[in-house]
C-alpha positions as CSV (number, residue, x, y, z in Angstrom):
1,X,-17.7,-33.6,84.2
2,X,-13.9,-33.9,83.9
3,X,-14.8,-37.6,81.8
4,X,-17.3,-35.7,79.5
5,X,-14.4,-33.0,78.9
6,X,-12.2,-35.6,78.0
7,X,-14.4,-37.1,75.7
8,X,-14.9,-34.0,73.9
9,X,-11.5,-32.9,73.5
10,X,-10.9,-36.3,72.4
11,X,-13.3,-35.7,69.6
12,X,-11.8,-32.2,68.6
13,X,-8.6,-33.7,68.0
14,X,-10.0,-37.0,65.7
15,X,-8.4,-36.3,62.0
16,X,-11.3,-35.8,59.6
17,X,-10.1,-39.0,58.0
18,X,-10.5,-40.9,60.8
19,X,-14.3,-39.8,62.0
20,X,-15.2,-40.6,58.1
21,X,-13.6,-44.2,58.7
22,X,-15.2,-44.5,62.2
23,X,-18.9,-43.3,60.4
24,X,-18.3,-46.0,57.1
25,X,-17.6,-49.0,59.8
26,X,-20.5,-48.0,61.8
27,X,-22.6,-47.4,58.9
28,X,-21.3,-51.2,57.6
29,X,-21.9,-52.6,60.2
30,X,-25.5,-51.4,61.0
31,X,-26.3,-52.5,57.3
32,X,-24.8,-56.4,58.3
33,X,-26.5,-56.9,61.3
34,X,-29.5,-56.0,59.5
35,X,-28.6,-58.3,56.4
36,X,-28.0,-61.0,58.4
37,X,-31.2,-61.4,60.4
38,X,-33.4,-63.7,60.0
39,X,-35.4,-64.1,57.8
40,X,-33.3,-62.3,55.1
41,X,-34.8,-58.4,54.6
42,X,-35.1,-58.0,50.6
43,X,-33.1,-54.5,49.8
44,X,-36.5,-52.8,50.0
45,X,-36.6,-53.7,53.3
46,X,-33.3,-53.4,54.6
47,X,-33.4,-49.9,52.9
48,X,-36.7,-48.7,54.8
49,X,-35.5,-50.2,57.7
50,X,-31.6,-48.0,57.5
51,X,-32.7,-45.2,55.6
52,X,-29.8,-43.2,57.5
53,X,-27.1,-45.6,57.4
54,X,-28.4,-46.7,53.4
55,X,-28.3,-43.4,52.3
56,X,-24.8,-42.3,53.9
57,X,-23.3,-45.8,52.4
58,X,-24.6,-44.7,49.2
59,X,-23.1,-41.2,48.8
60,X,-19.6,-42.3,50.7
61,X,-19.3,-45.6,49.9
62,X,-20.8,-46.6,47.4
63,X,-19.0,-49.2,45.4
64,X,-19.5,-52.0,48.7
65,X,-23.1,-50.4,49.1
66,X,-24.2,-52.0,45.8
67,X,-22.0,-55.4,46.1
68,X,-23.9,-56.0,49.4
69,X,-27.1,-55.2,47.5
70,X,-26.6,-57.9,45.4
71,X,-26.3,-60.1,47.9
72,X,-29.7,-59.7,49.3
73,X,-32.4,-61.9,48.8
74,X,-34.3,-60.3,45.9
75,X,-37.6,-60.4,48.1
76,X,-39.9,-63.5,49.0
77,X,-41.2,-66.2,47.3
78,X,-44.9,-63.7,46.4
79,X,-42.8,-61.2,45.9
80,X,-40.4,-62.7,42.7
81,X,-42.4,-61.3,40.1
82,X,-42.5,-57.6,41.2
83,X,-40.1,-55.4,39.3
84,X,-36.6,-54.9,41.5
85,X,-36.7,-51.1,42.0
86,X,-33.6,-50.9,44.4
87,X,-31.5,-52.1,41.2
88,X,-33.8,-50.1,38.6
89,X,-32.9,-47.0,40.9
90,X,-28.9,-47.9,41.3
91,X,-28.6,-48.5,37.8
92,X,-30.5,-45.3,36.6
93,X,-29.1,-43.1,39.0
94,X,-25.8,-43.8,37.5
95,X,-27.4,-43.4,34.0
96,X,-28.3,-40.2,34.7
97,X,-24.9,-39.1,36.6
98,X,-22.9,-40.3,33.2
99,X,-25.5,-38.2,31.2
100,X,-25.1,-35.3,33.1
101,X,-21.2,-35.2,33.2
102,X,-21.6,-35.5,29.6
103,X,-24.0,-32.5,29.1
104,X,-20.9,-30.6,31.0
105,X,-18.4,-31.1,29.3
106,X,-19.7,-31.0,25.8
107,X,-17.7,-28.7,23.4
108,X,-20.7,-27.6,21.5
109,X,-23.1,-25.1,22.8
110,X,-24.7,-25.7,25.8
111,X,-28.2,-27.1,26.5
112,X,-30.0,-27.2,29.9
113,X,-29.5,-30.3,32.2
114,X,-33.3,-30.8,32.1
115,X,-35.8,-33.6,33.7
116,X,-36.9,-34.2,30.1
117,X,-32.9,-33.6,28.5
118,X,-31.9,-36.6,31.7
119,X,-35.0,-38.6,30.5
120,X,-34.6,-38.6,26.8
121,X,-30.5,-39.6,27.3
122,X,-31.2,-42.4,29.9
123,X,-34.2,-43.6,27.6
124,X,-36.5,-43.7,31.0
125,X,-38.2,-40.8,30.9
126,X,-41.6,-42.1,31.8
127,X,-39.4,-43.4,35.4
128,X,-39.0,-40.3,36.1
129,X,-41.7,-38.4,35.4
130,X,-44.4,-41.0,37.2
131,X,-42.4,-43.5,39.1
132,X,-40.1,-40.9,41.3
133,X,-41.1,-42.2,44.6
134,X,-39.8,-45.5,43.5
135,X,-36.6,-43.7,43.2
136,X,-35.6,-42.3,46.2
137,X,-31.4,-42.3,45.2
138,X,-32.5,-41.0,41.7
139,X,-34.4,-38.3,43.3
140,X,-31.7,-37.0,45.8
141,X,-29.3,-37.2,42.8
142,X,-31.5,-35.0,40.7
143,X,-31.2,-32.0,43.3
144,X,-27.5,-32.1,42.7
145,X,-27.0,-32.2,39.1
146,X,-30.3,-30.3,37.5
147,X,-29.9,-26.9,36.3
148,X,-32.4,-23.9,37.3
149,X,-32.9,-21.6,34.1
150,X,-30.4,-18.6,35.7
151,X,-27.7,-21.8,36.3
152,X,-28.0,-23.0,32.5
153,X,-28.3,-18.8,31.7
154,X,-24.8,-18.6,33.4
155,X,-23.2,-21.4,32.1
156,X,-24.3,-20.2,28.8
157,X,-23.0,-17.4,28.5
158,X,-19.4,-18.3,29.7
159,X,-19.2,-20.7,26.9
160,X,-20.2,-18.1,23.8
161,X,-17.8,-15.4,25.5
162,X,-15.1,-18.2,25.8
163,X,-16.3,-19.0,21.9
164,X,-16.3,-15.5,20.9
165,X,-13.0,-14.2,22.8
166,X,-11.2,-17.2,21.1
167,X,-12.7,-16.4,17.6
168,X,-12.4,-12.3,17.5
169,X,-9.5,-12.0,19.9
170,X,-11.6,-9.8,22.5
171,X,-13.9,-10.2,24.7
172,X,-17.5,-9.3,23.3
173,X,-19.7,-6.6,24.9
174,X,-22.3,-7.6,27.5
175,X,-25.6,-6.6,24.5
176,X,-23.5,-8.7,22.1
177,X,-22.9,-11.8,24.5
178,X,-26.9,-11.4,25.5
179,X,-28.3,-11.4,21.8
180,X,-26.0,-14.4,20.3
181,X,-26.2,-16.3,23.5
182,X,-30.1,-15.7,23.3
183,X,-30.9,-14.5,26.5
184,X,-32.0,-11.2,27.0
185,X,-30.6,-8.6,29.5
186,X,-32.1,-7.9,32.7
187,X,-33.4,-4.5,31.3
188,X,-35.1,-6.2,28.4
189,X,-36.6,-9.3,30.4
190,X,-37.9,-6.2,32.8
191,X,-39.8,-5.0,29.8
192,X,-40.7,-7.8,28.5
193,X,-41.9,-8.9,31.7
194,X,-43.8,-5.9,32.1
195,X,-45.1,-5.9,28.6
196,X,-47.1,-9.4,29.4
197,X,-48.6,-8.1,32.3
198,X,-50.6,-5.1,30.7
């Protein structure tokens, strides 16, 4: 009891810093010892067989993640001619971060970080509309950076009374900021809702 106590308190008292350091070796070194048996896993395999380890590797350390990838075998002999998804997925998955950090901080006004808006930036929207489950770090990325309609709604209307307090030297009134931003107020998409119902 006293040794379990121990190892608890020993645990409280681990700097945050060090249990992330303690999680990336384990996690590196779980990924190795898979790597290097034999025969060689192709990084489908190695990914399917780590999905925990891959997965943590790839949101905290990333950067040795994909140099290890590119290591691997790129499947066997049969399998050479089938398309390398693992790097497809890598590579659009930063595509689609870059094209989403742009979309952010664009001076003009905004537009919705859309499936289709990611899609017609990266050039692959036909990956991501019927290929998804090829695309597991693509997918997992997308719940992160993709706007709901009362995000984009928000972030819309910051930037036209940022645009409108800079040009008129006050801040605009709540039915103003609705009808230039285009969205309409919660009393009028009430009755508008209610309208389409009838």
């Amino acid at each position: 009891m006293a040794s379990a106590r121990g190892t608890t308190s020993r645990c409280i008292r681990t700097p945050r810093g060090q249990q992330r350091s303690i999680r990336r070796d384990e996690a590196r070194s779980r990924l190795l010892d898979v790597a290097g048996s034999r025969p060689s896993p192709s990084p489908s395999e190695l990914r399917h067989k780590i999905p925990t380890y891959y997965m943590w590797l790839y949101r905290n350390d990333r950067a040795w993640l994909d140099e290890r990838m590119l290591e691997l075998p790129r499947g066997r002999r049969a399998e050479k001619r089938r398309v390398d998804w693992i790097a497809r997925d890598i590579a659009l998955a930063r595509a689609i971060r870059s094209a989403a950090q742009a979309i952010r901080a664009s001076e003009d006004v905004p537009i919705r970080i859309s499936l289709s808006e990611l899609g017609r930036r990266t050039g692959r929207s036909s990956w991501l509309e019927k290929q998804r489950a090829k695309l597991p770090i693509c997918s997992i990325l997308l719940q992160d950076v993709l706007e709901t309609v009362a995000e984009f709604q928000a972030r819309r209307l910051q930037w036209w009374e940022r645009h409108l307090r800079d040009k008129e030297g006050l801040s605009p009134a709540p039915s103003k900021l609705h009808r230039v931003a285009g969205i309409p107020t919660r009393r009028r998409a009430s009755e508008a809702d209610s309208f389409s119902r009838h």
